[in-house]
N, C-alpha and C positions, 0 to 999 in steps of 0.2 A: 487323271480325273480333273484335277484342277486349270490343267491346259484347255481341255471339254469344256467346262464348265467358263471360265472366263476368268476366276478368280481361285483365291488362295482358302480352302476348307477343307483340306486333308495335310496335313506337317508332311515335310522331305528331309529323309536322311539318309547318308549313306552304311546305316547301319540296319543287317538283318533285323528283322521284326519290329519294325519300327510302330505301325500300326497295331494299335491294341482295341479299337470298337469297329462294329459298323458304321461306316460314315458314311451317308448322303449327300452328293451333290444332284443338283439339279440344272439341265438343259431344257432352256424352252426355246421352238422352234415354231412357226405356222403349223406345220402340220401333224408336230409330235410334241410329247412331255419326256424326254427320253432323265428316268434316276438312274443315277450311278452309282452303286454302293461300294465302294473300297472297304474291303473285309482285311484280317489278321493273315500273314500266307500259312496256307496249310503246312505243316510240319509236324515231325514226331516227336511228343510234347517230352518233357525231362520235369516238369514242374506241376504243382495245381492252376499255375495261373494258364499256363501251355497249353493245359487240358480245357480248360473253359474256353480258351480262345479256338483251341480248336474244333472245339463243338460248335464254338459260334457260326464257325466259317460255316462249317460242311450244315447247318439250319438255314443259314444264309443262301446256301444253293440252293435251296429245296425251295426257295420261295420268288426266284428270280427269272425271267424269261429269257436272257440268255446272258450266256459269262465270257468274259472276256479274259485269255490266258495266256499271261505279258512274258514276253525273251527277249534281253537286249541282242541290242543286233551284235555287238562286237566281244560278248561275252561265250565260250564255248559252251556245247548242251550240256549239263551234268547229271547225275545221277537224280538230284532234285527233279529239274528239270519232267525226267524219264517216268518219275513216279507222279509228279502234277499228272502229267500227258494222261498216263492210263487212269489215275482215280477221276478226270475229269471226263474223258471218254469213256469207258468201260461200264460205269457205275449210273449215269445219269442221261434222261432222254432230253434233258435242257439242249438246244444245239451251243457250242461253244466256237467262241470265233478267235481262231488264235493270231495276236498281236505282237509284232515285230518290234522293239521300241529303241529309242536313243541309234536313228538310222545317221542323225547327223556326226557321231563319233566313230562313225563307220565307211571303207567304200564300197564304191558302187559293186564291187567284185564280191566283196565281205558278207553284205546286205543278201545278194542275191544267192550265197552260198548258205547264209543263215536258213532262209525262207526257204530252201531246200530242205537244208537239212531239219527244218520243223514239220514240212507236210510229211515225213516219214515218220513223227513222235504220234500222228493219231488223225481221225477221221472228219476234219475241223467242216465246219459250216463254211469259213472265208478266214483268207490270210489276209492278214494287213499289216504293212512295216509302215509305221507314222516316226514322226519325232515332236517332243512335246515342247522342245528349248525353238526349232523353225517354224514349227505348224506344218511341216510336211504331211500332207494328207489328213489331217485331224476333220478336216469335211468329208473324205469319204471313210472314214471310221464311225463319226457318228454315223452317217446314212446308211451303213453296212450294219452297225446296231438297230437301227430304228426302225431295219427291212424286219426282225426277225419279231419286233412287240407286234401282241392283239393290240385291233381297237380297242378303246375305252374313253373314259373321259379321265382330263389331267387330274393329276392326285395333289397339285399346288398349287397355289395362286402365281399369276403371273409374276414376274418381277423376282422370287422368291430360290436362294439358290444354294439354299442348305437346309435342315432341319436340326443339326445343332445346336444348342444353347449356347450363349457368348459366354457362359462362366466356362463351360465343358471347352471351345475354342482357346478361352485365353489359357486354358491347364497344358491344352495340346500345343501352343506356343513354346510357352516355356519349357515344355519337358524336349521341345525341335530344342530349343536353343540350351540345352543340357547335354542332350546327343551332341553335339559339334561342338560343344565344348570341354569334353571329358576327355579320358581314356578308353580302349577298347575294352575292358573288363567290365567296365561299369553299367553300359546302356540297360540291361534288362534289370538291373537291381534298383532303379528310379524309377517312381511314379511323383505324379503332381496331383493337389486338390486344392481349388480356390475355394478358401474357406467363408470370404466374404467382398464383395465385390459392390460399386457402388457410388454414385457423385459426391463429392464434398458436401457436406453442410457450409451452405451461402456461396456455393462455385458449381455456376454451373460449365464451366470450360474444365473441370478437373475429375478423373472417377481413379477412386482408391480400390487398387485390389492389394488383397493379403491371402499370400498363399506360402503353399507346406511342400518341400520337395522330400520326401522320404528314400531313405536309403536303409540295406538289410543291416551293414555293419559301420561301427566308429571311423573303420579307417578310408571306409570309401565315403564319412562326409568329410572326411579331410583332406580328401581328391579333392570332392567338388568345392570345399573351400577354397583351397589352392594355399599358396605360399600368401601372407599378410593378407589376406581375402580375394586376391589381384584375379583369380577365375571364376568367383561366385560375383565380383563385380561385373566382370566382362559377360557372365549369364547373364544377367540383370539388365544390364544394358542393351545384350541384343533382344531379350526375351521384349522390355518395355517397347524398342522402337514397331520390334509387328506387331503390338498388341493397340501402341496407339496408330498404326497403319490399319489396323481392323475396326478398331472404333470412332477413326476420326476424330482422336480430343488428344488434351495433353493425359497421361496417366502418372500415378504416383504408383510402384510399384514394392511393395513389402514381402522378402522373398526368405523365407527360413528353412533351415535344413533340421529334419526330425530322425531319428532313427529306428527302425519298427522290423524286429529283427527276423526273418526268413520271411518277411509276408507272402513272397510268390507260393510259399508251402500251405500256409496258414488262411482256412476257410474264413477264417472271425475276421480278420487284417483284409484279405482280398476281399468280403461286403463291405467295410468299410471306408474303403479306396474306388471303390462302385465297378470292381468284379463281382459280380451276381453269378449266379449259377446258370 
């Protein structure tokens, strides 16, 4: 999406379920408004928060004109995989256009064994192997999207190339630069909320954010502390540089660690973390 798109409004990581809202990004073209929503992946949830997200996804289909259903090219099909295929074919008259992706970590041999072996997982609208690091075909992926929208009129103003809030942005920052800097155990037991965001009094080149990075138990904010603070600084510092890469100013950044114990369990903790039902 954010290759699409042109810019950076959806976090990258290399950890499962990294996404946890519907995000919009926005392509505008002459002849189209093509949104992108990057949902939660579907999966068999283990939590309450698992379950909301996966409700969110499968609403999310119901309300989009066609979905896009990503395979890296150099990764083998798995069982995952097998079950996307069929809930996304079997279940829904959306046409689905399934997407080859990261063909540049792949060969030519690799690529064309992938995209094989994907038109047997289901009954796709269009195959497309792009990559999103060279721009390999990213113009004919949009246009292979944009074959399958109704007319209408644009749903944004031009110029315009998310609908998220920069508080909700700069949360999703940080919690990017938390994933790559933790341990494996950790990723799903973090969430982030900018509690208060905002320019200096008498500076207008400076905007303070203060935000809360929550974990379920003691000993994982002592992960993310690290040894004499040395990896809650190293957060901090990668969290502030994209944060003032997104806002264009210098940022003061205030970053604390709370402990808020099973919230992924806990309906009362997941409202107010802005897991909504």
């Amino acid at each position: 999406m954010n290759a699409l798109v042109g810019t950076k409004v959806a976090i990258t990581s290399s950890r499962p379920q990294t996404t946890r809202r519907a995000i919009r990004g926005i392509v505008h073209r002459p002849d189209a408004q093509l949104i992108i929503v990057d949902t939660p992946g579907m999966h068999r949830p283990r939590t309450l928060l698992g379950e909301r997200l996966d409700s969110l996804v499968r609403a999310t289909l119901t309300e989009v004109d066609v979905i896009g259903f990503c395979v890296p090219a150099a990764e083998r099909i798995g069982p995952g995989d097998k079950y996307l295929a069929r809930e996304l074919t079997s279940q829904l008259k959306t046409p689905v256009v399934a997407i080859v992706t990261k063909t540049d970590q792949a060969s030519h041999a690799l690529v064309a064994a992938q995209l094989s072996a994907v038109a047997e997982l289901g009954d796709w609208a269009d195959i497309v192997p792009v990559s999103a690091v060279s721009g390999y075909q990213l113009d004919v992926l949009t246009d292979v999207l944009v074959s399958h929208l109704p007319p209408g009129r644009p749903l944004y103003p031009d110029g315009e190339l998310t609908d998220e809030p920069e508080q909700q942005l700069v949360a999703e920052l940080i919690r990017e630069a938390i994933l790559e800097g933790v341990q494996d155990e950790l990723p799903h037991s973090i969430a982030v909320v900018v509690e208060e965001m905002g320019p200096r009094a008498g500076r207008d080149d400076l905007i303070d954010v203060h935000a809360f990075m929550y974990v379920e138990r003691p000993s994982q904010k002592s992960i993310v502390i690290g040894a004499k603070g040395a990896r809650l600084k190293q957060v901090g510092t990668r969290a502030r540089q994209q944060i003032e890469a997104l806002l264009g100013t210098k940022v003061y950044l205030d970053l604390r660690i709370k402990v808020a114990k099973n919230w992924q369990r806990d309906p009362k903790q997941l409202r107010r973390l802005g897991f909504y039902d």
